[in-house]
N, C-alpha and C positions, 0 to 999 in steps of 0.2 A: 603384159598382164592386164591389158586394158579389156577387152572381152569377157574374162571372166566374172567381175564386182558387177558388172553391168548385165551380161545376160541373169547370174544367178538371181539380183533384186529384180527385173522385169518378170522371172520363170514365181519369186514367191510373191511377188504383187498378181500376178495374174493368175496364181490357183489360191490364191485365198480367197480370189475376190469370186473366184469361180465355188468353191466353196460356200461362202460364205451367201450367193446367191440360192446353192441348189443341193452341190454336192453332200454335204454333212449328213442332209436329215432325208427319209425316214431312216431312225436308226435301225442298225444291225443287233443283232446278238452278241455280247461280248466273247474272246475266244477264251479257251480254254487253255491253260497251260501244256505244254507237253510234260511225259516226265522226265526228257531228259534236259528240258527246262529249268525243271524243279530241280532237277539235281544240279543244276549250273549255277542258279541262285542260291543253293543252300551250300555249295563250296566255297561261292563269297559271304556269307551269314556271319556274325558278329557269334564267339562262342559265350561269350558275357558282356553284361551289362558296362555302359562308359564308368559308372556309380550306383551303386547300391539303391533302391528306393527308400524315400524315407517312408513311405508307408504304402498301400496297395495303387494302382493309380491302374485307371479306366481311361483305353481312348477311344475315341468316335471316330471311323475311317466313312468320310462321305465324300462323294463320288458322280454325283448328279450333275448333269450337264444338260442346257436349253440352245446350244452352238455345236461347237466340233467336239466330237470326242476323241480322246487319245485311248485307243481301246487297249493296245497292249500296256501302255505304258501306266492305264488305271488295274487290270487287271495284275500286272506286276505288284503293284506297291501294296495293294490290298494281301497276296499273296505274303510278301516280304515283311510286312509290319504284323502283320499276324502272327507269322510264323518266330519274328524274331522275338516280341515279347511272351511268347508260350517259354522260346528253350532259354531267353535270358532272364526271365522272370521278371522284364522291368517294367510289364503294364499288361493287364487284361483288353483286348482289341474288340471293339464291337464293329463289327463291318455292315453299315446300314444305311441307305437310304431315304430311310422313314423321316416321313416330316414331322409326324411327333419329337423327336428326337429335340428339336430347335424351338419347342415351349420351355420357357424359365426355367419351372423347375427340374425338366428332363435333363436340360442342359448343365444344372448343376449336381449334375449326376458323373459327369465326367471331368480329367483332368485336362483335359485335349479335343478338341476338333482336326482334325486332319483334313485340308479340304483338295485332296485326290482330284487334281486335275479337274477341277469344277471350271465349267465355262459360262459367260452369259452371264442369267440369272439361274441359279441355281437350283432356287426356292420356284420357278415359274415352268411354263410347259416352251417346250423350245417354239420361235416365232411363226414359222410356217402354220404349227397347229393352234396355235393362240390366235391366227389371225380368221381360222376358219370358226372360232366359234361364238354364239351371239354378244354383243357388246356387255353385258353385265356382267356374263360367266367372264369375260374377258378382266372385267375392271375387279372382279371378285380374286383371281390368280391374282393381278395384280396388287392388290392389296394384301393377302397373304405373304406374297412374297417381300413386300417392303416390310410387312410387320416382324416377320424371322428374320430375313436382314437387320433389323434393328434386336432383335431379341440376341443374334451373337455377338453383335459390337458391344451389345451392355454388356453379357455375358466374359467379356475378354475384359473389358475394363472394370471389372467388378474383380478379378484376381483370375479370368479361365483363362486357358491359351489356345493359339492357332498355330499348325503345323500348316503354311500352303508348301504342296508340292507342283514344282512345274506353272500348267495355267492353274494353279491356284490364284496366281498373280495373273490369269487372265479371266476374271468374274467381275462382275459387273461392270463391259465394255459393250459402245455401242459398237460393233463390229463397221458396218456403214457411215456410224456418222462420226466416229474417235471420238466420242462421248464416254461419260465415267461417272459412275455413281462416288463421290468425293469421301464418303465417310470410309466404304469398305478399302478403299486404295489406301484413305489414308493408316490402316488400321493395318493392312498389309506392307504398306511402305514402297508402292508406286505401283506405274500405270502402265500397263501392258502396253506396246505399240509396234509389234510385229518383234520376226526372228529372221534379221537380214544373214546372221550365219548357222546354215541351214543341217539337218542329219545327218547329211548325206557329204561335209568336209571335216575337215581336222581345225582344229581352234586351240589355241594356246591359252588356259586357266591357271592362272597366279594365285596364291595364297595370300593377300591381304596383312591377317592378321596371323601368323603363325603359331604366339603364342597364346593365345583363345584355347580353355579348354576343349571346348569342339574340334577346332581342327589341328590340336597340338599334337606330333609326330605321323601323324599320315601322308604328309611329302615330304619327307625329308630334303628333296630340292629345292620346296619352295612353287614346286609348277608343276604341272603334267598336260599334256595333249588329247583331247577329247573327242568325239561326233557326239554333236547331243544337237537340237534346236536350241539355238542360244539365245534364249530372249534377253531383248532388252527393253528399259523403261524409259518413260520421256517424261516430259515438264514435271510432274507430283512429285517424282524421284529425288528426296535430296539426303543424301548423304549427313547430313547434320542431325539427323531427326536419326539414326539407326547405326545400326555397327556391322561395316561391312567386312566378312569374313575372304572372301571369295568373289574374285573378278573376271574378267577375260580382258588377256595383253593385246589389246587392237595391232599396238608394231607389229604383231605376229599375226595377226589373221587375214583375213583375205580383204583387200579393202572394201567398204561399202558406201558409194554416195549417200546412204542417208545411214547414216552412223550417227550418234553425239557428236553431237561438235567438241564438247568437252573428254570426249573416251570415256568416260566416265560408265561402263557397261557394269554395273555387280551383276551377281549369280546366290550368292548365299549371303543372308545378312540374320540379324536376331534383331529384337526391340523390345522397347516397353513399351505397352498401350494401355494406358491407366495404371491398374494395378495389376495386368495380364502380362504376359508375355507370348511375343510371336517369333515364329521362326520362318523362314523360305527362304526351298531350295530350287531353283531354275532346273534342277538336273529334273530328269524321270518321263523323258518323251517317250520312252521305249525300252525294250530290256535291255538294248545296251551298255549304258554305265551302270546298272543293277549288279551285271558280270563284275565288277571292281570291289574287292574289300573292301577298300578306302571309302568309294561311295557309299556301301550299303554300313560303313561304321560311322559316315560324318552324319548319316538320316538319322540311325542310332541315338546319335549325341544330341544333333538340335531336338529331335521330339524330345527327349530324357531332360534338354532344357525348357523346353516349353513346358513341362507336366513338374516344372520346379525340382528337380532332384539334381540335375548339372549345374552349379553356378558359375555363369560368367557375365563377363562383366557387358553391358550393352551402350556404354560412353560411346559415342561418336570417334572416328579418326579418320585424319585427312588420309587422300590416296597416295598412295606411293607414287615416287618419281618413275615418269616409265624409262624402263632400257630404252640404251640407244637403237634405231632402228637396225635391223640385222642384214649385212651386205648383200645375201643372197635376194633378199625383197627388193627388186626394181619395178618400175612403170614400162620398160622396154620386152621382156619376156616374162613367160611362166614360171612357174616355182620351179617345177619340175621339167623331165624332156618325158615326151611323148611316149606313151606303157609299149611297149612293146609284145605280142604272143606270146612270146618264150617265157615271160617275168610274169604274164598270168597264170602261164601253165604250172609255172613253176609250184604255184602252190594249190594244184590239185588234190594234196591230199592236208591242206590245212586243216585248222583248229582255233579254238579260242585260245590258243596260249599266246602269253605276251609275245615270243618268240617271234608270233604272223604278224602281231598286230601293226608296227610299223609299217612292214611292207604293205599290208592291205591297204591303210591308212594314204600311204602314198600313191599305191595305184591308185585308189578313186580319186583322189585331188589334184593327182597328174592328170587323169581322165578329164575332169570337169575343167582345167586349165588348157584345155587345148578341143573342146570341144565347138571352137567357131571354125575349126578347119573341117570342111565338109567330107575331104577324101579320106583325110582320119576318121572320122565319125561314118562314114559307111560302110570302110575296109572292118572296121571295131564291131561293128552293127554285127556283120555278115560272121564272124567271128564267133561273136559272143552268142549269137541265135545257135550255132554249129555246136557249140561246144553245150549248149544247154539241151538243146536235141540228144546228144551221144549219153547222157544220162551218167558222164563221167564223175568223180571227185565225192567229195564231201558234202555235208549239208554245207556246212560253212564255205565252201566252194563256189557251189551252185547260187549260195546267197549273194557273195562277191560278185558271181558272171551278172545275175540279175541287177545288182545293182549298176554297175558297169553300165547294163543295157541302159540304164534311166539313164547317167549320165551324157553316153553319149547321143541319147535319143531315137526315136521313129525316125528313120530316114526315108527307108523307100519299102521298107517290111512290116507294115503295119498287122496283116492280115497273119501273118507267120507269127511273128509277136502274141495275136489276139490267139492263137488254137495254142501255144504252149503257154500261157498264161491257166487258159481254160482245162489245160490237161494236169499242169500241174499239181500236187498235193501236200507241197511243204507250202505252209501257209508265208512263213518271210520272203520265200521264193517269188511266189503268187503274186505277193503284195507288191516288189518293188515292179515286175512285171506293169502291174496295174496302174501303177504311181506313171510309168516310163510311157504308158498312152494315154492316161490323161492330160500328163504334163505337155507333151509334144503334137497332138493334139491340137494343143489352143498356140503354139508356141511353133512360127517357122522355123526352120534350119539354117545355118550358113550365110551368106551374105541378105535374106530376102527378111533378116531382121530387124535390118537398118530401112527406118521411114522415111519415106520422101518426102518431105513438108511441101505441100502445096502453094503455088505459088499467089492463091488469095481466099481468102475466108471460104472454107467450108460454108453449105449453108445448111446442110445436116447438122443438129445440135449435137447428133451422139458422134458424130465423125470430131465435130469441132472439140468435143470434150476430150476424146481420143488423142487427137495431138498434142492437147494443152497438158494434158498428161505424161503424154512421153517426153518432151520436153523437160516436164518437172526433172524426170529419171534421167534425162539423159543432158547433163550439165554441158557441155562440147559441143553439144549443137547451139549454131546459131539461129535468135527470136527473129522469125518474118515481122516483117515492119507493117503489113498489117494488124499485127497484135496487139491491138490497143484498148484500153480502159473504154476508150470512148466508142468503141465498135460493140463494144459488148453489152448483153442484156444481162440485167439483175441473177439471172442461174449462171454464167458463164464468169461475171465480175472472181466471187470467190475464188474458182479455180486457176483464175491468172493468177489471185495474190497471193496464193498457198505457192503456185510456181514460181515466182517473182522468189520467195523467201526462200525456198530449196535450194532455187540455184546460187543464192548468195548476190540477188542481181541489185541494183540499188532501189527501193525501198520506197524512193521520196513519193512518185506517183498512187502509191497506195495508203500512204499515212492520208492525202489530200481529199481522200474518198470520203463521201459523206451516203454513210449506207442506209437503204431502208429497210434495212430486211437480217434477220441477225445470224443468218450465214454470211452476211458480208463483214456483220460485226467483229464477229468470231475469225473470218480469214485475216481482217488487216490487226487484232489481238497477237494473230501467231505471227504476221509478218513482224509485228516492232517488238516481240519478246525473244524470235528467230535470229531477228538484223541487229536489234536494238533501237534505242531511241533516248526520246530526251522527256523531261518532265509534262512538259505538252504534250507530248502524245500519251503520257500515261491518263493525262486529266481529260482526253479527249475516248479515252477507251472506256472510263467512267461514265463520261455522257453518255454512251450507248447502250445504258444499262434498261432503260424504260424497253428497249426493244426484245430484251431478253426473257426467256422462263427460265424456272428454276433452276435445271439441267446447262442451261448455254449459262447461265452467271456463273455457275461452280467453274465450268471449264473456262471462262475469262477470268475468273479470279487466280486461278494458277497461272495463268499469262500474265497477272498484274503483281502477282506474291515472287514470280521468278526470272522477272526483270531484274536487269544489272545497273538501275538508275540508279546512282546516289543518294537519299533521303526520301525515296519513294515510302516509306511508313509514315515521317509528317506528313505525306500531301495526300493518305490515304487517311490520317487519323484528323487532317483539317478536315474531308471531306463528309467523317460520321457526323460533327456538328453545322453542315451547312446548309440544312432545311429540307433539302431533295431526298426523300424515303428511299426510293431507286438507286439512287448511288452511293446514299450511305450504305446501305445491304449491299451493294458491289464491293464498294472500299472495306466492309467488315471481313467481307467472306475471304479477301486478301489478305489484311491483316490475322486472322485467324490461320493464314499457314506456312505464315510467315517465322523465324526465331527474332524475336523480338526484344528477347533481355537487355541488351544495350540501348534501343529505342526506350521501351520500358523507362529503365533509370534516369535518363536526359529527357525523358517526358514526363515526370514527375518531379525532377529536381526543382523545380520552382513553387511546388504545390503549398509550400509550406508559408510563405510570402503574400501570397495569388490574395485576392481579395474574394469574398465569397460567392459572386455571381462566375467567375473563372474556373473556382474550383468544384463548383457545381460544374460547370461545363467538362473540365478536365475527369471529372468522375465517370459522367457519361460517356465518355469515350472510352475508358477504364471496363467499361460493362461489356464491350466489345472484344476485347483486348484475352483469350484466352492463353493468359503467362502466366505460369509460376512466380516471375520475379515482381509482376503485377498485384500478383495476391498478395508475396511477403507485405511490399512496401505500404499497401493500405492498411494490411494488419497491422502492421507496427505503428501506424500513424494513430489508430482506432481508439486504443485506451486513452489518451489522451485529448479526443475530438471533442468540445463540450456543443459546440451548435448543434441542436436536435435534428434539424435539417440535414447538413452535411453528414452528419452521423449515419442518418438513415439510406442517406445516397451511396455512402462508403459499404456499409451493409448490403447494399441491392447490389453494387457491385462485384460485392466478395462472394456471394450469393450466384451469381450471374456467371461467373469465372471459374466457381468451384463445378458447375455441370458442365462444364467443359470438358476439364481435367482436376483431381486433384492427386498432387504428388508428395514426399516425403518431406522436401522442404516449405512444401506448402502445410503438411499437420504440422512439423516445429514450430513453423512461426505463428501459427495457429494458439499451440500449447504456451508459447513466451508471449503474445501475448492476453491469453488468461492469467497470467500470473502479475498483471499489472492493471488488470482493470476492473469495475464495480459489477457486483452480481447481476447486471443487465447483460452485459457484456461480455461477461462469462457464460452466460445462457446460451448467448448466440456463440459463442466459439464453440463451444460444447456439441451444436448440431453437426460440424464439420466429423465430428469424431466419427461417424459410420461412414463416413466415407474410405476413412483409414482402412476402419474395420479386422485390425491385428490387435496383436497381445498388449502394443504402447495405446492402443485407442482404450481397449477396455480400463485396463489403469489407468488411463485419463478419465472417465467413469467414473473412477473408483474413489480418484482423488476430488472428483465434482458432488459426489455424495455425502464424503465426509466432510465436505464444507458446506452441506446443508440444501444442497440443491438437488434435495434427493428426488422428487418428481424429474426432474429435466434428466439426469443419470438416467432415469430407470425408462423413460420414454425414447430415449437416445441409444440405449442395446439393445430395446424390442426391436431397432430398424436395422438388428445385425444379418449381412446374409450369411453368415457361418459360425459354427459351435461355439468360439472363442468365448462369445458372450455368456456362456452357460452356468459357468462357475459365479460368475459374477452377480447375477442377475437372481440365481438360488442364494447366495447367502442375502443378499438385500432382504430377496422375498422372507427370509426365515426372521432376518434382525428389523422389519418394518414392525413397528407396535404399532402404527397408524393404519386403521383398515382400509384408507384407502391406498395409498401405497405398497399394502398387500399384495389387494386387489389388480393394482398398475400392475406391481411386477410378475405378479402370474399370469395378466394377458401378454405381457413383453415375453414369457417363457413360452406360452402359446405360439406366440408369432415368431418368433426365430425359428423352434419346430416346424412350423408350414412349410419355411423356406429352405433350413438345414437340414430338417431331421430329425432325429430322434435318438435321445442319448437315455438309458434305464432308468437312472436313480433321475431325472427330470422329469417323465414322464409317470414315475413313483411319487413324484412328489405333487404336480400339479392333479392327478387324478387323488389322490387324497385327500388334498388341503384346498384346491380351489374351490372358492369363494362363490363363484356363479359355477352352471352346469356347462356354460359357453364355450371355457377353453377346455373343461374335459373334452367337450365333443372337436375341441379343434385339435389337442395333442393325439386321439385316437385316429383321427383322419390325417393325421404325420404318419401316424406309424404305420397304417395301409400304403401311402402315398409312398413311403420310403421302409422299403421291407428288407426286414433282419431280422435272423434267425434268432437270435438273442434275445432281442424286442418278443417275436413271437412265442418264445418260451416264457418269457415273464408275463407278458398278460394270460396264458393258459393258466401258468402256476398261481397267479392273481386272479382268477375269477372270471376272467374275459374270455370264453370259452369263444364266444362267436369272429371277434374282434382275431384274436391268434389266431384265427383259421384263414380269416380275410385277408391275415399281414402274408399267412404260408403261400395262399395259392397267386396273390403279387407275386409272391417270390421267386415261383416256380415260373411264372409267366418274365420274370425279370430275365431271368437263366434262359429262357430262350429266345 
């Protein structure tokens, strides 16, 4: 079985990169379903709902891609998610690409994002075309697109959610340089880094979590066998931060030299992100696993969780013990014995029913398992063209022979290949055709796969790259003894030490490098987060930070947050107080993704003792520090702080930590302690409450009002972004005798409509009773802004003759 893990990661290292150079773009037109497509998908359709909605709920299916696109597999989902919320009634689907859509208030317009196979940057024009146009226009996309990047990460952490399907989990990747925009990954719950088990084999996916109302009774075995791209994620990935549903059992799949080293592969997980929830699903490269119930009810579930109507739970759980490895898996032969004519023929008149699918399943994997034997693979070739010729079998047939053909490759019929590709008119047909000569193409046959390492330095740089590359791939080979560190110039250094770490080779010679250049930084980061290391080399990856930008420090900070060192948090949280700006911003952006609760608690246990120039220090570091258990513990300290000083420093803090994140245990300890501290202190607790921003924040509100802090209450629910505040903020406004408190509370009813909406008896009351002309003109520009039918009835029936016309033809314009 030694040929197959090895040729299949050289065949996806070399058309990605081929890809990723040329092939993607200009795009095509997306295809069009067939109908008996559609009817294949709607016999796997969910006929109801996982749960009932709790009220109407709105999803956004976006789709925009500036890299590869998965065009079946986007056209599918859009198709699928549409169709299934129309007949299960569990959410209205907007299918849009519009970049309006990813301004604030559009966005809270919906209960869901879906982000369909988005690659890249989303929000931006794909690279080829951004590179052709004049630098401004250039830096202007790019700025738009950071800014909608940032507008859905708030957006999720403010209560929206995100459904990624597929590359969902592959957006904002440097394709070239395995760079990653940090916020969006970490928001999704890790980092794309290829798909070593490919469409084109069978993969063994485990059920995790069973009992998760998402995927509770749809295996009843607990596993099923798959072809899908199986992505997997690397260093951002950690399982402590999400709840993983759904995994793939490496013992059972095909081996891959560059696998986790921990097996650690998920596929489906859920999370919380602020007050959002996410969900993604790996599956959806293609209509393939669309064809499955099961798939198209677990989509079902997660979006129905994401749009908060499925509750479950998103606690962390360790992974299961894997099975023991299964007898038939050895390193001596294939899975399988070689397919034979007769066992293809056999299924001429195939179908989608499960009946085929194993055996399909096993001819292609027996296929690719024995495709280093060249006389196999010609005899197949000459076969499989023959049988594609006679125009025999089924679609499902014809899509098997085709596939087959990729498998076992171009041998010596290229040209024959190319005229029944071009004659063909089933599009699956077509395609694997098309895949089977690009692929082989860039990829020899049979033994002329294996390279000859030359017996002394290339002096070609792209040759020399070339080798140091295969290499990487191919662990068994033995390193020529001129390969050395010190042979090599500053572009060349990197690529030994990324290979040095691949293969597992020892390490020492690349910790000792002293880089000028921060792709050198960056490779000896992965080699001692890859190999491991010791305290020094963590303090020595810090040094490196003056040479990095912004983009290369996020991606060393994951190398220094998922190292295995022992007490690497002290020597990161020494480093925010040690003078050097550069490495404190390294050591932060580490600690920042990091879990830190236990560090936390042993780094403040002493706080209490500490003499006041310490615990100014230890605050400071506290600023950096985005933990939940960080916040408790200063909170509880606070009411009782009497140095103004320290007081204030503990407040910048909590301040500091709360835009971070804040979470549930973060508003309790918030609310315990206002219930212990002097009306200063209550003021500043009070601001945390919009963050909450639910039904326990407003009565926190409620209860800060009738203790007399009635300006602070009524400024602190103007900054609500949804209705809850409404009820609240109208009786204030009615029981203020104080006109200026009125006043407050009717611009605070103004400014929640801007951002909520528009509720009738609010919008009754502020065009009545307000004080200035200012917030009418602001609650009538809600009610345009956010158009209902209802709204526009009551301002007709109320005198607003022009206003109701303005809200209707929004409205109409909404509907389409």
């Amino acid at each position: 079985m030694k040929k197959l893990p090895a040729l299949c990661f050289v065949i996806s290292i070399i058309f990605s990169t081929a890809l990723s150079a040329q092939g993607w773009y200009p795009y095509k037109d997306d295809p069009v379903l067939t109908d008996r497509q559609k009817a294949e998908l709607d016999a796997a359709m969910p006929a109801r709902a996982s749960v009932a909605p709790a009220k109407k709920r709105r999803v956004l299916v976006f789709s925009r891609t500036s890299d590869f696109r998965h065009y079946q597999g986007i056209v599918v989902a859009k198709y699928v998610i549409e169709k299934t919320g129309a007949q299960t009634g569990a959410w209205e689907t907007v299918v849009s690409d519009d970049l309006a859509n990813f301004e604030p208030a559009a966005l809270r317009r919906f209960d869901c994002v879906v982000m369909n196979n988005t690659t890249g940057r989303p929000f931006a024009e794909p690279q080829p075309e951004l590179k052709k146009m004049p630098a401004e226009k250039q830096a202007e996309i790019l700025a738009r697109d950071a800014r909608l990047r940032e507008n859905l990460l708030a957006y999720v952490r403010e209560g929206g959610a995100v459904f990624g399907i597929h590359a969902g989990g592959d957006t904002y990747r440097n394709r070239n340089a395995g760079e990653y925009f940090a916020g969006y990954v970490d928001m999704i719950g890790g980092n794309f880094v290829g798909h070593p088990w490919t469409a084109r084999e069978t993969s063994v996916v485990v059920v995790e979590d069973p009992v998760s109302p998402v995927t509770r009774g749809l295996w009843p075995a607990g596993e099923f066998t798959a072809r899908n791209e199986m992505y997997m994620f690397g260093d951002a990935f950690d399982r402590n931060k999400l709840r993983v549903l759904m995994a793939l059992d490496l013992a059972r799949c095909a081996p891959r030299p560059n696998a986790r080293a921990d097996g650690d592969c998920a596929l489906v997980w859920i999370k919380n992100y602020g007050k959002g929830r996410v969900a993604y699903s790996a599956f959806g490269h293609d209509i393939a696993l669309y064809l499955m119930p099961e798939i198209q009810e677990l989509h079902t579930r997660l979006l129905q969780f994401a749009c908060g109507d499925l509750a479950a739970d998103t606690t962390s759980i360790p992974k299961p013990k894997p099975p023991a490895r299964p007898a038939f898996i050895t390193d001596e032969k294939p899975f399988f014995p070689a397919p034979t004519e007769a066992q293809i023929c056999a299924l001429e008149n195939c179908d989608y029913g499960p009946a085929d699918k194993d055996a399909i399943d096993t001819l292609v994997f027996a296929t690719y398992g024995h495709n280093g034997d060249a006389a196999f693979c010609a005899a197949m070739e000459d076969f499989l063209l023959r049988e594609l010729e006679s125009g025999r079998g089924t679609s499902r047939y014809r899509t098997l022979l085709a596939h087959l053909v990729e498998a076992v490759g171009v041998q010596k019929q290229a040209e024959r290949l190319g005229a029944l590709a071009k004659a063909e008119k089933d599009e699956a047909v077509r395609s694997h055709l098309a895949e089977a000569a690009a692929h082989w193409k860039r990829v020899p046959s049979g033994k002329d796969k294996d390279r000859a390492i030359p017996s002394a330095m290339p002096d070609n740089a792209r040759e020399l790259g070339n080798v140091i590359g295969w290499l990487a791939a191919n662990v068994w080979a033995p390193l020529p003894g001129w390969l050395t560190f010190d042979a090599l110039d500053d572009t060349m250094k990197p690529r030994l030490a990324y290979a040095l770490a691949e293969r597992n080779e020892d390490i020492g010679s690349v910790k000792k490098l002293a880089p000028k250049t921060p792709e050198l930084a960056l490779a000896i980061g992965y080699a001692v987060w890859k190999r491991g290391g010791a305290a020094g080399d963590l303090s020595r990856l810090l040094s490196f930070a003056p040479l990095l930008d912004k983009k290369q420090a996020a991606q060393m900070a994951v190398y220094l947050a998922s190292s295995a060192v022992p007490g690497r948090a002290d020597l990161y949280a020494a480093a925010l107080g040690a003078g050097n700006p550069d490495e404190a911003a390294l050591a932060g952006a580490a600690l920042a993704l990091m879990d830190l609760s236990d560090f936390s608690k042993k780094f403040l246990a002493g706080y209490d003792n500490a003499p006041a120039d310490e615990k100014r220090a230890m605050l400071k570091v506290c600023e950096s520090l985005a933990d939940d258990t960080v916040f408790a513990e200063l909170m509880r300290r606070l009411p009782g702080e009497k140095d103004a000083a320290l007081r204030g420093a503990m407040q910048r803090a909590l301040t500091r930590i709360s835009q971070a994140l804040f979470t549930a245990p973060m508003f309790n300890a918030t609310t315990a302690a206002y219930e212990k501290s002097d009306a200063a202190i209550r003021a500043f607790c009070l601001r945390f409450a919009v963050l909450q921003g639910d039904a326990d924040a407003v009565r926190f509100c409620q209860r800060a009002f009738d203790d007399g802090l009635r300006s602070d209450a009524i400024r602190t629910l103007g900054g609500w972004k949804n209705q809850t505040a409404f009820d609240a903020l109208l009786a204030m406004a009615k029981a203020s005798a104080d006109g200026r408190d009125k006043m407050l509370a009717q611009v605070s009813l103004a400014n929640v409509m801007s951002r909520a909406g528009v509720r009738a008896d609010v919008l009754e009351y502020v065009l009545k009773n307000a004080v200035r002309p200012e917030e009418k003109d602001v609650a009538l520009k809600a009610a345009a802004d956010f158009p209902d039918k209802k709204i526009a009835d009551w301002l007709a029936a109320n005198g607003y003759d022009k206003q109701a016309e303005t809200v209707r033809e929004n409205l109409k314009k909404k509907k389409k």
